[in-house]
Each structure stands twice: as C-alpha cells, then as structure tokens.
N, C-alpha and C positions, 0 to 999 in steps of 0.2 A: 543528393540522397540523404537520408534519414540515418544515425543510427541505431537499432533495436535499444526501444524504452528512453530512449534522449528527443530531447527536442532543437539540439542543435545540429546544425548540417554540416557533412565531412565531406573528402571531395573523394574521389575515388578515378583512378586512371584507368578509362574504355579503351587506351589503344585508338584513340582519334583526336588529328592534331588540323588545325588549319594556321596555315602560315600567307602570309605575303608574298608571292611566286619569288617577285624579284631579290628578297632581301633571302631568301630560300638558297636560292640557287650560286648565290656567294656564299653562305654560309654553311654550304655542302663540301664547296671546297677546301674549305679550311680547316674543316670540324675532323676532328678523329674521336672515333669512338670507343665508347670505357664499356665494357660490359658488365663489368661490375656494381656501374651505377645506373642499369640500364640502356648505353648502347647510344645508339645516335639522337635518339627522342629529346630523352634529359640533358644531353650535352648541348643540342639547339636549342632548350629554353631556355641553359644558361645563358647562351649567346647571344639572346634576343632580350633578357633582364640587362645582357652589360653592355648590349648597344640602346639602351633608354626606350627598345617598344612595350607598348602596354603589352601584358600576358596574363590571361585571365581565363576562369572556369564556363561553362553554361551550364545554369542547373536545370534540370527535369525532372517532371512530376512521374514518368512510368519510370522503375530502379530497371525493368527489362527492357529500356530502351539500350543500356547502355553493357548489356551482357558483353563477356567476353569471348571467343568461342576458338577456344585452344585445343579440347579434344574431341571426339567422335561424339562424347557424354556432352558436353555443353553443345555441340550440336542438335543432338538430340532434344534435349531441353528448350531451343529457341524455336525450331521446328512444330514443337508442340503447344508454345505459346502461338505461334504461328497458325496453327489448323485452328486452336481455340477462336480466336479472334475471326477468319474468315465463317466457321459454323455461326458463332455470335449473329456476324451481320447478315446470315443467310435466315435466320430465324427471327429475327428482328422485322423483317422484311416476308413477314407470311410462310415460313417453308419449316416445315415439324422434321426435326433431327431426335430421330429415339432416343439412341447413344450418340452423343458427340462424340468422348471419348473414343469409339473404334468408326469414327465418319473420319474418313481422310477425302478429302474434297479440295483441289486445285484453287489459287486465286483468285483466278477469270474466271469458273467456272460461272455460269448462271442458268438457273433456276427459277419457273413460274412459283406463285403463290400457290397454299394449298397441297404442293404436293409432298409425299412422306419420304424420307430415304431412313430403310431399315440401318441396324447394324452391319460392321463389317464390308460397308460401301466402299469403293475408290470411284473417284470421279475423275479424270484426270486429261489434258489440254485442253482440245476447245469444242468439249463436250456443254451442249445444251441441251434444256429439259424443259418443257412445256408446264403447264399448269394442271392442279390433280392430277399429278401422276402418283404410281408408288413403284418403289427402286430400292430393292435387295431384299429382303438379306443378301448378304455374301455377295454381290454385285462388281463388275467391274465395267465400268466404260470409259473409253478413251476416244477420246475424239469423233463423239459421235452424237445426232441431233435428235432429238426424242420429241413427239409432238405433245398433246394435250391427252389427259386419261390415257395415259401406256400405264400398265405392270411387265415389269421388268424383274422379274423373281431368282434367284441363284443364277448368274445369268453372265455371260463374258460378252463386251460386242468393241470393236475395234474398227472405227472409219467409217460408222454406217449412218443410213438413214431411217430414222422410225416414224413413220407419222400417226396422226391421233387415232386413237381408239386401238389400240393394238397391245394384243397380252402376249407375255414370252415365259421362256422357262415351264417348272425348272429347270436347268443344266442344259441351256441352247449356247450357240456360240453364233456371232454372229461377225466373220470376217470382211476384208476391206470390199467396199461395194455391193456391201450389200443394202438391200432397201424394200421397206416393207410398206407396202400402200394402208390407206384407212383402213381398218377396220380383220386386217390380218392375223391370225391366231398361230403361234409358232408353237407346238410343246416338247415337250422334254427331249433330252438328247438330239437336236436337230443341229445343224449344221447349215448356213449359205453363207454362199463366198461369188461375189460378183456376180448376185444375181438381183432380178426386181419380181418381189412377190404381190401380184396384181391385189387392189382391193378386196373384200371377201374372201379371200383367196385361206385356204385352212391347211398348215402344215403338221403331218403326225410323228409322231414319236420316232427316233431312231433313224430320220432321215439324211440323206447329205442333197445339197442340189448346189451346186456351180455353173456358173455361166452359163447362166439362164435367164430367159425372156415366160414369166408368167402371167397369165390375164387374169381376170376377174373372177372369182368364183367357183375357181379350181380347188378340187381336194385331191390332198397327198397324202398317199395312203402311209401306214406305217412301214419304214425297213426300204422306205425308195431310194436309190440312189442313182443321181446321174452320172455316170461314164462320162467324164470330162475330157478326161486324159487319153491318151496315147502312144506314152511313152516320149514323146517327141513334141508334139502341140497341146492346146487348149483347142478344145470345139465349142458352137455353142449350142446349143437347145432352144426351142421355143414351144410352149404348152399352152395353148388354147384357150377361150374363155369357157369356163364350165365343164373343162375337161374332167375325169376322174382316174385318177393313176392308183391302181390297187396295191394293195397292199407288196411288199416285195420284190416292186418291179424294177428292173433296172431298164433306164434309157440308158442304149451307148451312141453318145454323141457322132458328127452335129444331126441332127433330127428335127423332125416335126411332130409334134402330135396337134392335130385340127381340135378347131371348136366341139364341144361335146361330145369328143372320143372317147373310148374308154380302155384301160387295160385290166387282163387279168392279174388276178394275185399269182403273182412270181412270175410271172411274164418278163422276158429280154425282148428289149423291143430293139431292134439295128435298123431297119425302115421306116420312112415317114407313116403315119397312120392318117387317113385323110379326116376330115372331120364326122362328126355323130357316126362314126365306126368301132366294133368291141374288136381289141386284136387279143389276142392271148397266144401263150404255147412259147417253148424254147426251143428257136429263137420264136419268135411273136411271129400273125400272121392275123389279117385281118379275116375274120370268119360271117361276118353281116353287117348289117345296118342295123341302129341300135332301132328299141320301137319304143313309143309312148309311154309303155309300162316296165320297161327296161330299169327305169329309173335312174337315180343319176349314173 
C-alpha cells in the first residue's frame, strides 16, 4: 500500500498470516500470548525471525483487498465494494444498471444481454434472467428463472418460473411454484402460488389462484380467487383452455372448470362446470350451453 501523497510503500497488518503448518503447530505450543503487543500473531513472528525462517510482506495493487472488517460499518463498506464490482461486470457484459448504487444483485446471479434492471432491485440466489428483459423498479426475485423480453415491474416472485414474453406487476407476487407459460400477462395485485398459468393465458387485477392447473388462453377476470384451502388440506383446480372466469368468482376447490366454460361475475362455483358451459349464481349452477355469439 501507498501512503496518501508519498511514493514510498508502508506495510499495513490485514489480520492474514500464512505460516508453515508443521513449524506452526510447535510453535503453538510454546507461544504465550502478550496482548499488549498484539496477542499470538506478533509473538509467532517473533518466533519464526528467531528460529532463522524468512518472514515477509505481499504487496497488492487493490488497498481494498486487504480491508479489515472489525465492525458492522466495515462490513458495510466491503459489501458495497462487493455489489460495485459484481454490477461493473454485469454491465461490462451487455446489461444496463440505471442505479448501481440501489441494484443489490447476488454473485452467481446471471443475466442476458440488453436487459434493463430499474432502481431499488434485489436479485438474489439462483435467480436467472433472459435477454431484453426489464426488472423493477422496486423488484425482488429470489431464486427465480425469467426468460427473454419479461417486464417485471414493482413486483416480488420467490421459486418461480417466468418464461418469455411475459409482463407482470405492478404489485404481483409471485410465490414458490409458480409458473408462467409464453406469453402470460399477470397485473397488479395478483397473487399465484403452486400454480402453471397456461400460455396466453391473461391474469386480472386483484386476484389470488393456488394450486392450479391453467391452459392456454384463459382469462381471469378481476377479484378471482381460488378456494384452495379447507382448513385441513390444499385442493387443486384445473381451468380449461379458453376458459373465462368473470370477474369475482370464486372457485372452491378441487374443481373443474372445462374447455370454454364460463363463469358469471361473482359467481361461487363448488361443482365441476363441464366445458363451453356459462355457470353463474351463489352457489353457481350451470344454466346453457354457451353459443357462437356468446363471446368469450
């Protein structure tokens, strides 16, 4: 190391010693330690200048190699050279970091080219992320795999699966098992937990849906929530390709709703509904066959 405004080098004690095991391990037992001059450290260098081995410095070029990290604050501090240096090589490497400064980003994490991660991100275990995407503001994912072109906006997901083409947020959450096919559109306040939201498949605002089985092309109306529970188990659901679940409905599990079924808004559905059937009414009850002009 350097000292400020000099050009001669001083040494400076990091608190890292490498010794000789063998010559170590005798010299353990004999050694008593001074605290006053330091403790057992200083007292084995003396012991190894008066038994004739060499004892010698290594210089280094970073002064932050050699931090010391005695309180919470010097913790802090190495940490943050720590996040610096992983953002560095994540932008180095194709990937636009708005703010460094508030990107807290894991050291395994990795990252396609091209894509954005707003302010106020966490990235964190063995989270991956595809290419073009864009992730946060305010974001949090952990351990979760993001394809190509996802937005991921104000946004929490924990253990999931995101595949490409798939927009989320604001303010979705997105618990363990869950998993979002191409091209899936989740919005605000939505909630899945152990479930697979089929391709196309369009989730609305303010919804919950657990352990669930969804197909292709399904829309979820706003305020759905699946009845998973029963105080006692987990059930599960399964929802239909092109089904359309209206606004307010609750499924209380386990259930079926068929291919191109539909439900009314605010509909309780506790029976399977067969496929291209409209059930509505509390509890639901299936009232025709849907027709042509029905629409979805």
């Amino acid at each position: 190391m350097v000292s400020p405004g000099k050009n001669e080098p001083r040494e400076y004690d990091a608190g890292v010693y490498c010794f000789t095991a063998d010559w170590l391990w005798q010299a353990l037992e004999s050694a008593s330690p001074s605290p006053a001059n330091g403790g057992f450290l200083n007292e084995l260098v003396k012991r190894a200048v008066l038994d004739g081995l060499p004892v010698g410095s290594v210089s280094i070029d970073d002064p932050n190699e050699a931090l010391v990290i005695s309180t919470r604050i010097d913790l802090a501090e190495a940490e943050a050279i720590l996040r610096q240096r992983v953002n560095q090589d994540l932008m180095l490497n194709g990937v636009t970091i708005i703010d460094p400064k508030t990107t807290y980003i894991d050291a395994n994490i990795e990252i396609g080219k091209d894509s954005v991660i707003w302010p106020n991100t966490y990235l964190h275990g063995s989270t991956q992320i595809g290419e073009n995407c864009a992730i946060g503001p305010n974001t949090i994912l952990r351990d979760t795999r993001v394809g190509n072109h996802c937005i991921v906006l104000f946004s929490v997901s924990d253990g999931a699966i995101i595949e490409d083409k798939v927009d989320i947020g604001p303010f979705a959450r997105l618990r363990k098992g869950a998993h979002l096919a191409e091209g899936v559109h989740m919005g605000n306040f939505g909630e899945i937990k152990n479930a697979y939201l089929g391709s196309g498949t369009k989730m609305g605002h303010f919804s919950y849906v657990g352990d669930t089985d969804v197909g292709t092309q399904v829309n979820i109306g706003a305020g759905v929530v699946v009845a998973n529970y029963d105080g006692k188990r987990k059930h599960q659901t399964e929802i239909g390709a092109r089904a359309f679940i209206g606004s307010d409905t609750i499924l209380v599990a386990p259930l079926k709703v068929g291919e191109d079924a539909q439900t009314g808004a605010g509909a309780v559905v506790t029976k399977d509904v067969p496929p291209n059937t409209l059930a509505v009414g509390m509890p639901a009850r299936a009232i025709r066959k849907k027709e042509k002009d029905d629409g979805p």
